[in-house]
C-alpha positions in Angstrom: -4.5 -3.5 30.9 -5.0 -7.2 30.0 -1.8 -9.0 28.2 -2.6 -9.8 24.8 -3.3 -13.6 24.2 -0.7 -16.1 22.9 -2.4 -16.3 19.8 -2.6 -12.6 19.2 1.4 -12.6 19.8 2.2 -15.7 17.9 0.1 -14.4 15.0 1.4 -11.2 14.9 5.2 -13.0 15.0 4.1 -15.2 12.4 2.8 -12.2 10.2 6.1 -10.3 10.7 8.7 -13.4 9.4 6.0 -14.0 6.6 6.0 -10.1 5.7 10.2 -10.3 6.1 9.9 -13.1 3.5 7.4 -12.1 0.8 9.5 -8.4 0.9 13.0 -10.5 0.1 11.2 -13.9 -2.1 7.9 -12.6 -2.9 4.2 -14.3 -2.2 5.4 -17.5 -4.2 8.9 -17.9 -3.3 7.8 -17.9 0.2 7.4 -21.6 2.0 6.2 -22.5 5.2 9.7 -23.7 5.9 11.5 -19.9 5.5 8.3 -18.8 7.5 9.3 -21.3 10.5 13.1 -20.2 10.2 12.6 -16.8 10.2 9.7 -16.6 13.3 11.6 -19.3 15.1 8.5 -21.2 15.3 7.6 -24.6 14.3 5.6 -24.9 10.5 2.8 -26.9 12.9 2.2 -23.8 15.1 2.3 -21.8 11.9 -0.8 -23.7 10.5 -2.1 -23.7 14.5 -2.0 -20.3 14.7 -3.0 -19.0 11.3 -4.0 -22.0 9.0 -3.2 -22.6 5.5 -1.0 -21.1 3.1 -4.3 -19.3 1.4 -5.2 -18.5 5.0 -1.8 -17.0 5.2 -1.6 -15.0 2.4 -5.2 -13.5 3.2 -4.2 -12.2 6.6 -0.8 -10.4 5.2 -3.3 -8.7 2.6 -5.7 -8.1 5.5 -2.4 -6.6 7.3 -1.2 -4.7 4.3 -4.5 -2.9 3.6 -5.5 -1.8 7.0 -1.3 -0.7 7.2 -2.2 1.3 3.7 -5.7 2.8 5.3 -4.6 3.4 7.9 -1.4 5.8 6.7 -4.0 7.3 3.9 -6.1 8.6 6.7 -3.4 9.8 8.4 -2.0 11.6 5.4 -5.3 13.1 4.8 -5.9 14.4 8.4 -2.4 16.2 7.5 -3.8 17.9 4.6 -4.6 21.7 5.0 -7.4 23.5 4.8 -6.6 24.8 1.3 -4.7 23.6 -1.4 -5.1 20.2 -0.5 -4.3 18.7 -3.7 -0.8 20.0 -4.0 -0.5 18.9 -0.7 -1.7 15.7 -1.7 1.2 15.0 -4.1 3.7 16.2 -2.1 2.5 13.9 0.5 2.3 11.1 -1.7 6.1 11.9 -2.6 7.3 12.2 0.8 10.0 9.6 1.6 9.2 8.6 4.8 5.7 7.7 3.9 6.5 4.4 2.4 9.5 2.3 3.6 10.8 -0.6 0.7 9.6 -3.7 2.9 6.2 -2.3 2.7 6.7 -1.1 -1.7 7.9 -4.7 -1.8 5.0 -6.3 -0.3 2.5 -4.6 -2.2 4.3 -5.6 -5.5 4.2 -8.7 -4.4 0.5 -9.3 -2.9 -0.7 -7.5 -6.6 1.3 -9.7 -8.5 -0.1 -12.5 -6.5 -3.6 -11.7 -6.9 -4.2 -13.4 -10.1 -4.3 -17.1 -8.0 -5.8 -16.2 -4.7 -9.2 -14.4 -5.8 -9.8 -13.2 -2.4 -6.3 -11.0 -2.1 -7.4 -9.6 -6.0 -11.1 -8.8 -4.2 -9.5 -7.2 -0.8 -6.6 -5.4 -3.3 -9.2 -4.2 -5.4 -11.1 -2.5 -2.8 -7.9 -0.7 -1.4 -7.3 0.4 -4.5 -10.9 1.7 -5.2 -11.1 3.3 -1.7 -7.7 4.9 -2.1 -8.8 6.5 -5.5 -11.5 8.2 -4.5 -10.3 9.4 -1.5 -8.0 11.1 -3.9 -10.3 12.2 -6.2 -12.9 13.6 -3.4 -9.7 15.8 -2.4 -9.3 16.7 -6.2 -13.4 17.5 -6.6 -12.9 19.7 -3.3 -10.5 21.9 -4.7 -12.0 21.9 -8.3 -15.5 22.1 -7.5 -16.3 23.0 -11.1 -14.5 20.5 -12.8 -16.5 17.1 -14.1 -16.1 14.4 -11.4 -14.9 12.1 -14.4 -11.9 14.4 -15.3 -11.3 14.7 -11.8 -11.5 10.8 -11.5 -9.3 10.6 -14.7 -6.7 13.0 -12.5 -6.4 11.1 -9.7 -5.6 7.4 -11.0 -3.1 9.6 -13.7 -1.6 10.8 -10.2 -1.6 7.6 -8.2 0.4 5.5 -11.4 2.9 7.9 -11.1 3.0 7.3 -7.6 2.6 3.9 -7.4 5.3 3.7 -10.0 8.1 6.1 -8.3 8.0 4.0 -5.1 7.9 1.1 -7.5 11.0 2.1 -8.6 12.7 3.2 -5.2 14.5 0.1 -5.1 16.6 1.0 -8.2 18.1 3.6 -6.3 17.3 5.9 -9.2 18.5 9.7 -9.1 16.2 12.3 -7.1 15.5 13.7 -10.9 13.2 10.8 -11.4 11.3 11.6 -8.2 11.5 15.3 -9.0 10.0 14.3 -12.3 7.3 12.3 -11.0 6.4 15.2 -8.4 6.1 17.9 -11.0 4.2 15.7 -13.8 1.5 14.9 -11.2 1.3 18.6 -10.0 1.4 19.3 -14.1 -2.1 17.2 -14.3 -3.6 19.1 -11.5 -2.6 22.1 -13.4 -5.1 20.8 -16.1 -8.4 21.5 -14.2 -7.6 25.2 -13.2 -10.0 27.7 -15.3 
């Protein structure tokens, strides 16, 4: 098997300390001078090997979504047969799903998005894509419920979601996670006859 280029390695290296970064100062507290430190590579090979700050910030979103994609399709090749919804949830609940760099990273790409259009476009397309893959397991298992209410179910699902692992980092009580668990398997409960 061939070695993997230089550039492939220093890029990747560069990715990592950036990702270390944005999870502890966020997308904006993040210079090219705590990238260098924390790779232990010059700020010139930085911009050699990935470019600009924009250029930057568009290859961690290109990282993070194909990371998220990635673990969504591995999640839904987990699912059972039946009762893939519930399964869904408790999926989406599972601990070891999500690890706080990654929450943290997210957070801060979204709340970056507003001044780099192109992360907003590339979030925005993970977020549509991970939608309805939720709602096409919701439609499955509620065939005879209106694709908008099972629509309306799956963003109501994935707030909760988003918003317990947002939350993670408070080191809340498991009641809040319990809580979140059962009001998402509570909407589900909505679209049985």
């Amino acid at each position: 098997m061939a070695r993997p280029s230089v550039k492939a390695e220093r890029t990747e290296e560069i990715l990592d300390a950036f990702e270390r970064c944005v999870a502890r100062f966020g997308v904006e507290g993040t210079s090219l001078e705590r990238i260098a430190e924390e790779s232990g590579l010059r700020r010139s090979l930085l911009r050699y090997y990935i470019g600009n700050r924009d250029e930057l910030v568009e290859a961690l979103t290109d990282r993070f979504v194909a990371k998220a994609e990635s673990l969504t399709q591995e999640m839904i090749n987990d699912l059972p047969e039946e009762g893939r919804s519930i399964a869904m949830v408790d999926a989406f609940f599972e601990p070891s799903r999500t690890d706080d760099s990654t929450i943290l990273v997210a957070d801060a790409l979204i709340s970056c998005s507003a001044i780099y259009p192109e992360v907003k476009k590339k979030l925005k397309g993970w977020y549509d894509n991970f939608v309805q893959k939720a709602c096409d397991i919701i439609q499955a298992d509620y065939p005879s419920v209106s694709s908008d209410r099972c629509f309306m179910v799956a963003v109501a699902i994935i707030g909760i979601y988003f918003n317990a692992d947002a939350m993670d980092t408070l080191e809340l009580s498991g009641r809040y996670r319990e809580a979140a668990i059962e009001s998402a398997k509570l909407l589900l409960s909505t679209l049985e006859d």
